[in-house]
N, C-alpha and C positions, 0 to 999 in steps of 0.2 A: 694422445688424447682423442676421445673419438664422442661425439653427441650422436644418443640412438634417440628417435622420436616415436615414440609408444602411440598406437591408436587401439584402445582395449573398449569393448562393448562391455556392458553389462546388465544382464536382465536375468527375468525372471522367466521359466518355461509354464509355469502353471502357478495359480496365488498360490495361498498359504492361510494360516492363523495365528492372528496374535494370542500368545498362549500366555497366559497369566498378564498381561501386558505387555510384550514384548515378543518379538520376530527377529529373527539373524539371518542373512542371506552375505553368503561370501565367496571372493575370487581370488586365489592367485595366478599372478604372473611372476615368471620367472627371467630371472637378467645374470650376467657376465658374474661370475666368482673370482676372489681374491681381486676386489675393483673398490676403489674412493667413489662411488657415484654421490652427483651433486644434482638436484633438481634445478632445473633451467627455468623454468615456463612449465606448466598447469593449466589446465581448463576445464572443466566439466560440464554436461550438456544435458539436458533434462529432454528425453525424444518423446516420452509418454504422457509430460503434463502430469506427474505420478501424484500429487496431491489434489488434484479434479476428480481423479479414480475413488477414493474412499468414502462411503455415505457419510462417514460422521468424521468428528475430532479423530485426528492423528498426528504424533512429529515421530519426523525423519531425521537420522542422523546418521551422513555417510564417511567413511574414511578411505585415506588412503594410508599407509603406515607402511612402515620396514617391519615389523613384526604382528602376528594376528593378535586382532583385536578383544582384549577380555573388558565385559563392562563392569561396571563397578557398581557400588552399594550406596552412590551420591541418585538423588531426585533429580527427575527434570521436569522442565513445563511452566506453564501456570499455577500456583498453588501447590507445586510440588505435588502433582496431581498425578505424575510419571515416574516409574521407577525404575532402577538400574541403566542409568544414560552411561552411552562412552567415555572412555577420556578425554580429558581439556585438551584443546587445539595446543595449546603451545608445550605440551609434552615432549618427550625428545622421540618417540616413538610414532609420532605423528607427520605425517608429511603434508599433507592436507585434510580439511574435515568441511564440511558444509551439514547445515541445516534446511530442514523444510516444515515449517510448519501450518496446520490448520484448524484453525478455533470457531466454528461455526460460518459465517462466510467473507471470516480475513482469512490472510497467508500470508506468511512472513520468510524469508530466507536470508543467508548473511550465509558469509563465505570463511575461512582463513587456510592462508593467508589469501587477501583480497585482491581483483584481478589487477591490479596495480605491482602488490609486491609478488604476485605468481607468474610475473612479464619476467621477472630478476631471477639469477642465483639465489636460493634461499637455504635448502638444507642440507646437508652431508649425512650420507648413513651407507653403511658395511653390508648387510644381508642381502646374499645374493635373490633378492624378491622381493615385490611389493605386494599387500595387501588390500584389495578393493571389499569394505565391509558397510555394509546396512544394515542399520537399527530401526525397526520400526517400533513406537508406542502408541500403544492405544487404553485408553479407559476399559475398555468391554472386549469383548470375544471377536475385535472384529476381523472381518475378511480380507487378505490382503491382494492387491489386484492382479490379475494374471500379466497386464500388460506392463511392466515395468522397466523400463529400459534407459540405460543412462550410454553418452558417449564419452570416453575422458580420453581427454590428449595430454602427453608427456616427454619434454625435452630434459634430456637424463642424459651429461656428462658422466665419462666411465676415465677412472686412471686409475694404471697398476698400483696397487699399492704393497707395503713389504709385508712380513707374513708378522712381525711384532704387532702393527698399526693394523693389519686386518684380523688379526685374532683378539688384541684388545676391542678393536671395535664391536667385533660382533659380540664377545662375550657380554659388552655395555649392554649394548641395543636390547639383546635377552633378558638380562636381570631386569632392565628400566620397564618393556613389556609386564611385567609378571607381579612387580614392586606396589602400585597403586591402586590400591583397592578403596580407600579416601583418602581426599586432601583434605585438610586442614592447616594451611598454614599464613595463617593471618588473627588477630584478637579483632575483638571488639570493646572500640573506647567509650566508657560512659559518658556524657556529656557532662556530670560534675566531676570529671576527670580529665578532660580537656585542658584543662586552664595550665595545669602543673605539666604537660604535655608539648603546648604553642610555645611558638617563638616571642618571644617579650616584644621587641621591637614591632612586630605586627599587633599582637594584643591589644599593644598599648598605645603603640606611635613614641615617634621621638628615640631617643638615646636613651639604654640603659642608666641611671643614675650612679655615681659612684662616690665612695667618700673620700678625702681628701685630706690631708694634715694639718692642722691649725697653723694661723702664721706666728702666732705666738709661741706656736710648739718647736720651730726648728730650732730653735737652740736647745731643745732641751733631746733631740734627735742627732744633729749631724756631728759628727767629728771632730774634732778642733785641731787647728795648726800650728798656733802657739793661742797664749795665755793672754792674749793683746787683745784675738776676735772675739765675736761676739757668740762664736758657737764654744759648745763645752765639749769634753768628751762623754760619750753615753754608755752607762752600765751593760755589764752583760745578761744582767736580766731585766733592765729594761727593751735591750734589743729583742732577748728571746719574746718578751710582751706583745712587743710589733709585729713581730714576724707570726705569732701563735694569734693574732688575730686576724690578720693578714687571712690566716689559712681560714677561718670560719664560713662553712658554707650559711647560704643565705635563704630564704625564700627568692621565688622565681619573681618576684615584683621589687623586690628591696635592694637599695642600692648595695655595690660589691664593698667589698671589706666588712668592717666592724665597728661598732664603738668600745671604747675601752674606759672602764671606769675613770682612770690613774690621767690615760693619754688623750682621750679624744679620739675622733675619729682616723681610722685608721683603714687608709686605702690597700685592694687587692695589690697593688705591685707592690709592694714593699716587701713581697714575698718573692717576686723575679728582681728588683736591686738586690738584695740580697740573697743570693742562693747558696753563699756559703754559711748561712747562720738558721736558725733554727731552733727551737721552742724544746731547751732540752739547758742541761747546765754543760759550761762549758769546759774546757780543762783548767786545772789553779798554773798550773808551766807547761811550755811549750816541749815536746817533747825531745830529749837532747841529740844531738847528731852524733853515729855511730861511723866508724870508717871501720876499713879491712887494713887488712896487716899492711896494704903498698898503700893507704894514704888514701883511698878511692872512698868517698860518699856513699853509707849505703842506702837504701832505699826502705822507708818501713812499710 
């Protein structure tokens, strides 16, 4: 196991133009083949002050990745004012990404992962190279500054790994590169749709409500043991009654189980005491016992 510590410049030798609203400026470095590398620690260093440099609005969006960077067909900005931004930070294709932006005279930046979890082990990836990529956007035709220089530092564990585990990996890394072109993967809940949604107990407070069996009703429910007690024996399509309302789903505020014309209120369990029975008819006899020619019980 060996930690190589990466110190890579990166800048610009002359501006540029943001052409349609967007600029790409890109580096690689190359590292050890057939290797598990694992990012240690991360830093990135702003030497040029590169959002001072441009006269008007611009965001910056820079990466570090295992595979080059394709941007996608998602908005970014305020007002979705920008278009074609990079992939999301938490991509698998990403190993770091920072922002920079500027809206007239704030500026904003935000990092991931943040210098906190870039102190830590964080990501594992195959491709023998990293990606150093900048996106600039801009509203207008604007100029990009000659002086643009960034410093990044990288502590990059390397272990051999087998040629299964390094050829699955990279063949990942590449497809996961190439795959996103938008995400969408989240709905949106109406707020009159909410309701059927939340958890009851928060909604509401207190305990789900539930029904419960009348006390007049067990005897007309439990089993009887002889002819002395006070319980009776109960039908088999009275049981199926219980159990078949047992099962009735409910609205999300109503208590569980059912009411039942015949029985009354009829609680959800009575469908777990009972889980050999069942809202169905039952058989008229029990089915008779078969043996094999030596005497042995068959099984049906």
């Amino acid at each position: 196991m060996a930690i190589k510590e990466l110190d890579i410049t990166f800048g610009t030798k002359e501006g540029g133009l943001v052409e349609s609203g967007l600029a790409i400026f890109q580096k690689k470095v190359s590292l050890s083949s057939g290797m598990r590398h694992t990012l240690m620690a991360v830093d990135v260093f702003d030497d040029s002050m590169i959002l001072h440099q441009f006269p008007s609005n611009a965001m910056v969006e820079f990466f570090i990745s295992a595979q080059p960077i394709i941007y996608t067909e998602m908005n970014f900005g305020p007002f979705n004012a920008y278009f074609n931004r990079g992939p999301q930070a938490a991509e698998e294709n990403i190993l770091y990404k920072a922002i920079l932006m500027k809206e007239g005279n704030q500026y904003y930046s935000d990092e991931y992962p943040n210098q906190v979890l870039g102190a830590t082990p964080t990501f594992n990836w195959y491709s023998p190279q990293v990606y150093l990529t900048m996106l600039i956007h801009g509203l207008d035709e604007v100029d990009v500054p000659a002086n643009i220089a960034l410093s990044v530092y990288m502590a990059v564990k390397e272990v051999n790994a087998g040629a299964v585990e390094y050829g699955m990996g990279m063949l990942t890394e590449v497809l996961s590169a190439q795959t996103r072109n938008k995400t969408v993967d989240m709905y949106q809940i109406k707020s009159s749709l909410n309701v059927g949604l939340s958890f009851p107990s928060w909604k509401f407070g207190g305990i789900r409500s539930e029904y419960m069996l009348r006390g007049n009703a067990l005897a007309d429910f439990w089993l009887n043991n002889n002819n002395q007690d006070s319980e009776k024996m109960i039908s088999d399509q009275d049981v199926s009654t219980y159990v078949s309302a047992a099962r009735k789903m409910v609205q999300y505020d109503d208590a569980f189980g059912s009411i039942d014309p015949a029985k009354g209120a009829v609680p959800d369990w009575v469908r777990i005491t009972n889980m050999g029975l069942g809202d169905f008819q039952f058989r008229a006899n029990f089915p008779p016992t078969k043996k094999t020619d030596a005497g042995i019980t068959r099984m049906l």
